[in-house]
N, C-alpha and C positions, 0 to 999 in steps of 0.2 A: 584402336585406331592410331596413338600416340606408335603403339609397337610395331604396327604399319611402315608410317611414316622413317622409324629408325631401320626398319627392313631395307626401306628405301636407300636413304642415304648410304646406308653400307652396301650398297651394289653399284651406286655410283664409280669410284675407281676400279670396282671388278666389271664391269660391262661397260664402262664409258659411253655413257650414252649422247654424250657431246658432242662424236663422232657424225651422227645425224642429225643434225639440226634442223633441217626442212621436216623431215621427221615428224619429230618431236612437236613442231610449231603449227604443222596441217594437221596431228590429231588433235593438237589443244584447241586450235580454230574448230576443228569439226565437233570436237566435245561439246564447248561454249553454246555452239550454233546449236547444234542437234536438241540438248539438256535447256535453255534460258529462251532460245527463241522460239528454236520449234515447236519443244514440249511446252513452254510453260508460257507461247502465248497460242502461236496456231493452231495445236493441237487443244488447247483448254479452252479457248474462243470458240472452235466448231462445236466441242463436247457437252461444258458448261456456260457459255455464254459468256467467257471471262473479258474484260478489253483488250485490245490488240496491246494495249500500252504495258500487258503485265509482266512481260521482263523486267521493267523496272524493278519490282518485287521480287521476283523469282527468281532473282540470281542471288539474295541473299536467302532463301529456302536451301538453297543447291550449297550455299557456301558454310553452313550451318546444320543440314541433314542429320540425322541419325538412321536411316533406312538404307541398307544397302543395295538399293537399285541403282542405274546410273544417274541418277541423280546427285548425287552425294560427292562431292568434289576431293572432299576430307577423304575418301577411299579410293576414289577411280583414280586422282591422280598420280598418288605412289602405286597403283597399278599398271598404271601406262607407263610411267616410266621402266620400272622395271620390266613389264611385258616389251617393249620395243627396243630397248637397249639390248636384251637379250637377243630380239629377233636379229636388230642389227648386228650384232658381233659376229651370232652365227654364220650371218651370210655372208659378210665380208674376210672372214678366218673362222670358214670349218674344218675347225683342228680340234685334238684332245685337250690341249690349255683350253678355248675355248667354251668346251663343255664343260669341266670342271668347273671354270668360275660361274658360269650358269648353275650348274648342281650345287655350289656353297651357297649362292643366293636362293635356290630353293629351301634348299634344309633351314636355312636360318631363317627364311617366310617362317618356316613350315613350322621350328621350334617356336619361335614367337608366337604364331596363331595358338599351337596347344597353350601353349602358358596363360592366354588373351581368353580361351574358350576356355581352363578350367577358372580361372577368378568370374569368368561371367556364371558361369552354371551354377557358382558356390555362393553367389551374392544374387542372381535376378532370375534363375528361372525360377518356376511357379513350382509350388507341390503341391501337386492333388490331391484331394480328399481320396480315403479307401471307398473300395465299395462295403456297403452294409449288406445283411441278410434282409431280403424282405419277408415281411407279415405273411402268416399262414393263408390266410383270407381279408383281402382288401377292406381297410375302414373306410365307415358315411363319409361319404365327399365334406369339405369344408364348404365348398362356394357354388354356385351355380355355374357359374361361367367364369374363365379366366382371361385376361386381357393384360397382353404382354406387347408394351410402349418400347422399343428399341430406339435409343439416339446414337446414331452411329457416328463412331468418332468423337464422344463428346468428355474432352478437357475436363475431369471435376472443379479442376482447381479452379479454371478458367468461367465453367459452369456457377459456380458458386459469386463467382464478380458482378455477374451476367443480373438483371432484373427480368426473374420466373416466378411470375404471381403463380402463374398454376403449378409449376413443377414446387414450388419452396410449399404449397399449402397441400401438397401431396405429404411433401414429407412430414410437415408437421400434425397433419390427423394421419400418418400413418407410423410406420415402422421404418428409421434407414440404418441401411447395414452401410459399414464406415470401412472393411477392409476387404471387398469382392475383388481379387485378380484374374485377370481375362488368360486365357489359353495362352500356349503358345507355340505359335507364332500369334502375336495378336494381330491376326489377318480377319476380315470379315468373315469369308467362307471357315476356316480355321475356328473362330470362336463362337459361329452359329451353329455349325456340325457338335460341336463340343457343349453346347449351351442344350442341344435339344434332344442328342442321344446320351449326354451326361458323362460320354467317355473322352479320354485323351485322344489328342491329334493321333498320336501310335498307332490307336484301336479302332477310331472312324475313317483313318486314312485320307481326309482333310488336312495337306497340312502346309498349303499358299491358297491363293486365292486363284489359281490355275491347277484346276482338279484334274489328274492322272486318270480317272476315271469316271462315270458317272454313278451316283447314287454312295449315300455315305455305307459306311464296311458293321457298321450297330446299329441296333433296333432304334427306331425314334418314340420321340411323343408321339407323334400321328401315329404310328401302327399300330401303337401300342392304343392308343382312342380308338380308331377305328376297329382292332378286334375287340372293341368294349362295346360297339356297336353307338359306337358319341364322333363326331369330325373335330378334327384342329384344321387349321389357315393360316399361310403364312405367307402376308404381303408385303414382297420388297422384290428388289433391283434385280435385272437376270442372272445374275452372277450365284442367287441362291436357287435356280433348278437343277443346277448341278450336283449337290446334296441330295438335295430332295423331291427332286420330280417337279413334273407337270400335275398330277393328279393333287398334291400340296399345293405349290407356292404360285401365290394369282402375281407374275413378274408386270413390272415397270421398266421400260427401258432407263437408263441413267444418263442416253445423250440428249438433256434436253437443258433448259439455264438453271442455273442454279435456286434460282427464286421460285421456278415452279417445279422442282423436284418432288417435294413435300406433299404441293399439294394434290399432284396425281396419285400420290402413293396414299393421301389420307383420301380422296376420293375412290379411289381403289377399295380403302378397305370398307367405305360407306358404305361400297354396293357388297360388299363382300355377307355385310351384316347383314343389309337388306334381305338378298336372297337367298343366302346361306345359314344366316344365323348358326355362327359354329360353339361349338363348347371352348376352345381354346382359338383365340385368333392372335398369331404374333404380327404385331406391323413395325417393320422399318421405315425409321425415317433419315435419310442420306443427307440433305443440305448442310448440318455440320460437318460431316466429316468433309464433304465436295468440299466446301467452302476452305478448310484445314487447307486441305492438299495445296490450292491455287492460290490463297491467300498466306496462310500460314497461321497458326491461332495463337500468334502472339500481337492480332493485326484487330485495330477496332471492328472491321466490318466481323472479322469469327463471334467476338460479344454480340452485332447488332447480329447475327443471324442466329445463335443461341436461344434471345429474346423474339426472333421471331418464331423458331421450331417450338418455344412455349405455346404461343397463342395459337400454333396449331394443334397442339396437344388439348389448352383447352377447348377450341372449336370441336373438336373430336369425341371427346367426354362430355359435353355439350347434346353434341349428336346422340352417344349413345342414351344418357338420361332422357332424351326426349324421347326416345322410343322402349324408356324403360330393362332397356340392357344392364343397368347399371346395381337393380337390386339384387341383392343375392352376388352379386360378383365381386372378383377379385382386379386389381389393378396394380400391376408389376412396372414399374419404370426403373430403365435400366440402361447402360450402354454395354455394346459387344466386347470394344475396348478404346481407351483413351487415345488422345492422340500429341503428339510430341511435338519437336522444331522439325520445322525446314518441310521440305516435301518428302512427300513419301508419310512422316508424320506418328508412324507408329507399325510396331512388328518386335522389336529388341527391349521394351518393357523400361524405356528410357522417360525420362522428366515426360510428366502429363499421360502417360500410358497404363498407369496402375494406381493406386485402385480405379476404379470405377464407378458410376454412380448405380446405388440399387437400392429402391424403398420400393416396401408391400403396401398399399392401399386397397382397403375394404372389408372385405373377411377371410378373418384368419390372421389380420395386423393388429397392434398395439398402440394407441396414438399416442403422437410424442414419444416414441422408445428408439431406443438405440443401440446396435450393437457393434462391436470394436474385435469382434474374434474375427481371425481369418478364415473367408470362407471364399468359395470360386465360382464363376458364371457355369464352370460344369454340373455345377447342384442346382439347373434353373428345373432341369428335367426329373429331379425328384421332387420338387416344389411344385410341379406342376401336378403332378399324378396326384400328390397326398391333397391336393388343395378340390380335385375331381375326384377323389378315393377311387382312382384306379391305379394298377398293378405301374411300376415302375418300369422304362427299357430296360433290358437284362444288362444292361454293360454301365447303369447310369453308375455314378460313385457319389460318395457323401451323405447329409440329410438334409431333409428338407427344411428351406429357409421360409419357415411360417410361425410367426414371433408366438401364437400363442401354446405355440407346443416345442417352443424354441427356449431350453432353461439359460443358454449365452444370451437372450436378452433379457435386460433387465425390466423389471414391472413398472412401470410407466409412473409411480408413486412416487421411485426415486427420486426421479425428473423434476417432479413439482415440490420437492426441497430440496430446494437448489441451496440453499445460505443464502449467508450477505455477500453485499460487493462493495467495495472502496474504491470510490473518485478520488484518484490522487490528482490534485493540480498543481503543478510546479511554475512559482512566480518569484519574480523580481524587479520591484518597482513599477509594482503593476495597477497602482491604486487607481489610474481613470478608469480601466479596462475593467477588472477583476470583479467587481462587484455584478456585473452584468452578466460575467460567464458563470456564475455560482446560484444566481437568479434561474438561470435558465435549465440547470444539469434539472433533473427529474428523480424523486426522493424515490420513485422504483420503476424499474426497467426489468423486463422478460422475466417478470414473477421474482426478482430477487430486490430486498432493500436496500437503499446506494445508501451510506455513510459517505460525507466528505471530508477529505484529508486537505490541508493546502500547504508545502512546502516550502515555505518564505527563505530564498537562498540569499541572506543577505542582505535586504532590501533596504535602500536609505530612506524611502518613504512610508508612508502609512498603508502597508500591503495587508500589514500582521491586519492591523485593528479592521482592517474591511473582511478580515476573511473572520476574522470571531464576531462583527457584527452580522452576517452572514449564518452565524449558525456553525460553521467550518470548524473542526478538528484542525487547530496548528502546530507548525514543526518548525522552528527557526532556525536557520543555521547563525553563528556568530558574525559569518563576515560571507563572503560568495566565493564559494567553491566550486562551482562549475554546473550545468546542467546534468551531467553524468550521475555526480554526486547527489544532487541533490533528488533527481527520480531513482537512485538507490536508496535512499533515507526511504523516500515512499512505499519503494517494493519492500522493504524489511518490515518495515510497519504491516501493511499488508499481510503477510506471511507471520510476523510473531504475532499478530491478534487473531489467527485463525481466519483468517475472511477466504471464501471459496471463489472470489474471483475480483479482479482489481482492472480498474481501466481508464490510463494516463491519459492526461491531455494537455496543453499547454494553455498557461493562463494569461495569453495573449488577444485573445478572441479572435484570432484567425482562424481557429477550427469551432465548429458551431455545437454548443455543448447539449443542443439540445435533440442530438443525432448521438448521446451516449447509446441509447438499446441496439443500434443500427450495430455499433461495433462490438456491443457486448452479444449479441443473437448468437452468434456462433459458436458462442465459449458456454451461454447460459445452458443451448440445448446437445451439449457433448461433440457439435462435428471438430472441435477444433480447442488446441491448449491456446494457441498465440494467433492472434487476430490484427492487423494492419487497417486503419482507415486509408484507402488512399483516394488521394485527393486529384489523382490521372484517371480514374475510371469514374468518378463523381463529378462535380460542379462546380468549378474553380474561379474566380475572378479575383484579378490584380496581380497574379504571379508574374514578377517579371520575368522575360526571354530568358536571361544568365542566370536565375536562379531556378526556370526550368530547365536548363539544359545542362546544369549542377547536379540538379538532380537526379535527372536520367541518367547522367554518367555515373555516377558515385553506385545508384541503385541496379544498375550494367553489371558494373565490376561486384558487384555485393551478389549476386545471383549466378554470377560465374565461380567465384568462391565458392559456394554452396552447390559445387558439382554440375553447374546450368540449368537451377532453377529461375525459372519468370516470373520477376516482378515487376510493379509496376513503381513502387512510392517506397522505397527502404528508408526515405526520409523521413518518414511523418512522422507529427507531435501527436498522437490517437491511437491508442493500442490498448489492444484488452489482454488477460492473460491468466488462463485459468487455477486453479491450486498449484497442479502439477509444476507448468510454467513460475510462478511466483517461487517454488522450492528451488528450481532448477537453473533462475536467472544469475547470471554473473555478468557488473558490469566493472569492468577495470581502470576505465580511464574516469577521471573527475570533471574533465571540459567538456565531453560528449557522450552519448549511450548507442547512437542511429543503429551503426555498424556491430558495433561489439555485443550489444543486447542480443541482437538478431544472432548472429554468429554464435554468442555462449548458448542460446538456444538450438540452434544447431546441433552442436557437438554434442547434445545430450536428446540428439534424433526428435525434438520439437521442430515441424516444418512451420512457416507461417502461412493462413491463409490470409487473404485480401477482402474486404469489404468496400463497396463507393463511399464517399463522405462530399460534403460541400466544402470550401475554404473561402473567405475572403481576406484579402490581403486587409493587415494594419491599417488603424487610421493615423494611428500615432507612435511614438515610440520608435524605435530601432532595432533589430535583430541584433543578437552578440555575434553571429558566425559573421565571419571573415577569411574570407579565403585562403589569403597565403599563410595565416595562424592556424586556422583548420589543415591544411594540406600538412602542415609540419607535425602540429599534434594531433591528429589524429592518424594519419597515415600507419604511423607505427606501431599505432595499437592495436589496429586493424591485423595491422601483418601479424604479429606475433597473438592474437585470439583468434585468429584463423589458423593456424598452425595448432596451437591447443586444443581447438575442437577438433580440427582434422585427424589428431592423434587422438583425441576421445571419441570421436566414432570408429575408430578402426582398433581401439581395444577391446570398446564395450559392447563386443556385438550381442544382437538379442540371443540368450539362453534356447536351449532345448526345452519347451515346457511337458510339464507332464502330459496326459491327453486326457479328457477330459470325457465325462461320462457319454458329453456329443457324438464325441469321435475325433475331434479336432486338439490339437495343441493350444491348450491355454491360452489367449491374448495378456499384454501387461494390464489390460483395462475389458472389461466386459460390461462397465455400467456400474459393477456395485462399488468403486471406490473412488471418490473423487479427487485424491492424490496421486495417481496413480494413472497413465495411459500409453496409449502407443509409443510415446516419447521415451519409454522405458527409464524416464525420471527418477533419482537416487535420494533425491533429496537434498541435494546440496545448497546450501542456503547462499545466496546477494553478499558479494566479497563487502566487506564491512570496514570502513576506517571507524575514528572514535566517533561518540555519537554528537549527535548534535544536541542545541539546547530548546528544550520545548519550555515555548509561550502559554501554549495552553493545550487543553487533552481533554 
């Protein structure tokens, strides 16, 4: 889009598109109007039920997009200029000058887009699994019935913030796959054809969500059940009988509000069970993604309606266990594909669109396993065959994701030795406070032992002797070196005593230490190296106005950095971090860590996820940040470990790995080693000044 934009401006003096100014100012009126008002409130008002008032929102979706519909202002409008400057030249001087500079403005679109479209194919499109030879003769079914949960549109990263008793206790008695990428185009129709015939868009001939034809172009699950003489059912939105018929899919219209999308569609499938009682039933559920499109899922109400599509999920499995459906079955949750910024929200495999979420519950899962190999939603249709031991669609590709015949997942043993973990607390002159936050931490969390560290930066009062009357592991610095410094002393610690996961907090009591498991969950049960408390999607009281909106800024620009990832809290004092992370941390500056932690994590492909936390503000004491002292030192170090990781991710790209007896290329992490994950981590140890003096050990 950036080479867009330069397309642009270099056709400016060749087409002068100045020339027309009413022009140019009645299509941008009619863009605005058409794309913010029309669309994204009258049209989404009648559709989903959204307020009239929601242009207010939706014009920053449009100003932010990643989807190239006309939504996306970032594309249409270096389009219209040069599409109307052109038109106007010609008409005003159609001559041969005129053409040509028309045709150098094309060719140099034209060389830019190839250039734009080979760095995207060679960094974001999907590779799909081959296909396998199938079995001579079909093996015993795994499960009686299979039962395929789709959340459509649904954010993992975002998912993961979100509070889903049922979906999070899914994964933890079952199996989650951690690197599933959706089709692409990651379009509904696109990655439902692809999820259930198991082939590429190429070969099902799916490939928008405006089918050129009806019925997909490769065999499905359903044909392949019913020549077995067994039904599938697939309840969702009209948009899926274009795949797969009338004779399939029980459709739900999608104009109706968004609150009650879900629940026609989980009524739907009530009856579906009732009177059908199918072997395979897949149900979509739309409120997230609806909700994505018209909101945007960087927006609170995308969380509250997350947490709603759970308690439909449970009502659901609810229903089926009362009626017994649930022995002997399988229980697949899943989403089609992610969803991104702005509207439109996902299709180009951008922030929030990949992976996806996907745990096995029931039979044929592993509880508590986890696995990190890359695998795809095209392999849902050989998962489903082997899970009903029948014969595969002929065009499916990959194997089947059913953990216990899955050697890429690890055995569930692993999991439950986990190691130790180190609470680092980092204080300074913390003596009223500290005693209280050390009271509180909890000697084990998510099955692993917490050892406390407390790193006394300095302190002129009696920090030291409260944290060794406490029981505390101490680290004294000689004089105060900075916060930076001083949770570097703790991550090295960490990391030279072997500890398989560590997790800071400040020894202020404003972050509540007795919510350590909350931020360590993620890191104890493999979804994630580096874990964030934040204290904007949790419980906060006392934060004042300028130091939330310090924050947001500072955490803005720290997620733009990072290629347009969303967060929420790049401030916090609350962060977990698993082996991998602890090897891979580098902080550089001595006053601060916020930025530059997050960022050296970065560079070495650790993304962070986000957890809720509570905060309350001090009752005593002082903060050391200072703004115009922060703005000066820190700013630069920001700049310049931005830059450093920027050039360390575009060195260190992931290797070709071998393939593996699955079929798939090796991940850097499969479960069996816990220095070692996605992050494709080297090892590189926490930049070290000299050490400091320890009081006690």
């Amino acid at each position: 889009r950036g080479l867009l934009w330069l397309a642009a401006a270099a056709s400016v003096p060749l087409l002068e598109p100045w020339r027309a100014p009413g022009l140019l100012l009645g299509a941008l009126a009619g863009y605005v109007f058409f794309t913010v008002f029309f669309w994204g409130s009258f049209y989404y008002h009648l559709r989903t039920g959204a307020p009239w008032t929601n242009f207010r929102r939706f014009w920053r979706l449009v100003a932010t997009s990643s989807d190239p519909t006309s939504g996306n202002a970032l594309e249409q409008l270096p389009k219209l200029v040069m599409t109307l400057g052109a038109a106007s030249l010609l008409s005003e001087r159609p001559t041969a000058g005129s053409a040509a500079r028309i045709a150098a403005v094309a060719l140099l679109a034209a060389a830019l887009g190839t250039l734009a479209w080979r760095r995207f194919a060679a960094t974001r499109l999907p590779v799909y699994p081959p296909r396998r030879p199938q079995p001579a003769t079909p093996r015993a079914p795994i499960a009686r019935r299979v039962y395929v949960i789709v959340v459509d549109g649904a954010n993992r990263g975002r998912l993961w913030q979100a509070r889903t008793p049922t979906m999070d206790r899914l994964a933890r008695e079952g199996t989650e796959y951690l690197a599933v990428e959706p089709a692409y185009p990651a379009r509904t129709v696109v990655c439902f054809s692809s999820m259930l015939t198991g082939a590429t868009p190429a070969e099902h001939g799916m490939r928008s969500n405006f089918a050129p034809r009806l019925g997909v172009r490769r065999e499905s699950v359903f044909e392949v059940l019913a020549r077995a003489g067994r039904t599938g059912r697939l309840v969702g939105i009209a948009h899926l009988l274009d795949p797969f018929g009338e004779h399939v899919v029980r459709s739900v219209t999608s104009v109706q509000p968004t609150a009650q999308i879900d629940l026609s569609l989980a009524a739907t499938a009530r009856r579906v069970v009732e009177e059908e009682d199918p072997d395979l039933l897949v149900l979509q559920l739309l409120a997230a993604d609806q909700l994505g499109h018209v909101r945007g899922t960087r927006s609170a109400e995308y969380l509250e309606q997350l947490e709603q599509t759970d308690r439909r999920i449970g009502d659901f499995l609810a229903f089926l266990e009362e009626r017994d459906r649930l022995r002997g079955a399988t229980v697949i949750l899943m989403a089609d594909h992610g969803q991104g910024r702005g509207i439109g929200g996902h299709g180009h495999m951008d922030w929030g669109e990949t992976p996806v979420p996907f745990v096995v519950w029931g039979e044929g899962a592993l509880a508590g396993a986890i696995s990190s190999q890359p695998r795809s939603v095209a392999e849902l249709a050989v998962t489903v065959s082997r899970l009903l031991g029948t014969d595969a669609p002929a065009a499916a590709r990959g194997q089947p994701l059913v953990p216990v015949e899955d050697p890429a997942v690890a055995p569930p043993h692993r999991y439950r030795d986990r190691g130790r973990c180190m609470a680092i607390v980092v204080a300074r002159n913390e003596e009223p406070r500290l005693g209280a936050v050390l009271a509180a931490l909890p000697r084990e969390a998510c099955g692993m032992p917490v050892d406390v560290l407390v790193v006394d930066d300095g302190s002129g009062d009696a920090t030291a002797r409260v944290a060794e009357a406490a029981g505390a592991r101490v680290v004294s610095h000689p004089h105060c070196r900075g916060l930076g410094a001083a949770l570097r002393t703790g991550l090295e610690c960490a990391r030279d005593r072997g500890y398989a996961a560590a997790v800071y907090l400040d020894g202020d009591g404003e972050y509540h230490a007795s919510e350590l498991a909350v931020v360590l969950d993620p890191v104890a049960r493999g979804r994630a190296h580096y874990v964030l408390g934040s204290r904007f999607l949790g419980r906060r009281e006392g934060m004042s106005w300028h130091r939330t909106l310090a924050n947001r800024a500072t955490t803005s620009v720290l997620g733009s950095l990072m290629g347009g990832t969303v967060l929420s809290d790049g401030q916090t004092g609350y962060r977990a971090f698993s082996r991998a992370a602890l090897e891979a941390a580098e902080i550089r500056h001595d006053y601060n860590y916020a930025q530059v932690l997050t960022l050296s994590l970065w560079g070495a492909s650790i993304e962070p996820a986000e957890v809720p936390i509570s905060y309350t503000r001090r009752a005593g004491g002082r903060s050391f940040v200072r703004y115009s002292e922060y703005l000066v030192r820190v700013a630069p170090a920001v700049w310049r470990q931005w830059r450093a990781s920027r050039a360390a991710r575009a060195a260190s790209p992931q290797p070709t790995a071998a393939q593996s007896t699955y079929g798939h290329a090796e991940s850097p992490n499969n479960g069996s080693s816990p220095v070692s994950g996605p992050s494709g981590a080297s090892g590189r140890g926490v930049t070290s000044p000299p050490p400091p003096t320890a009081t006690s050990r």
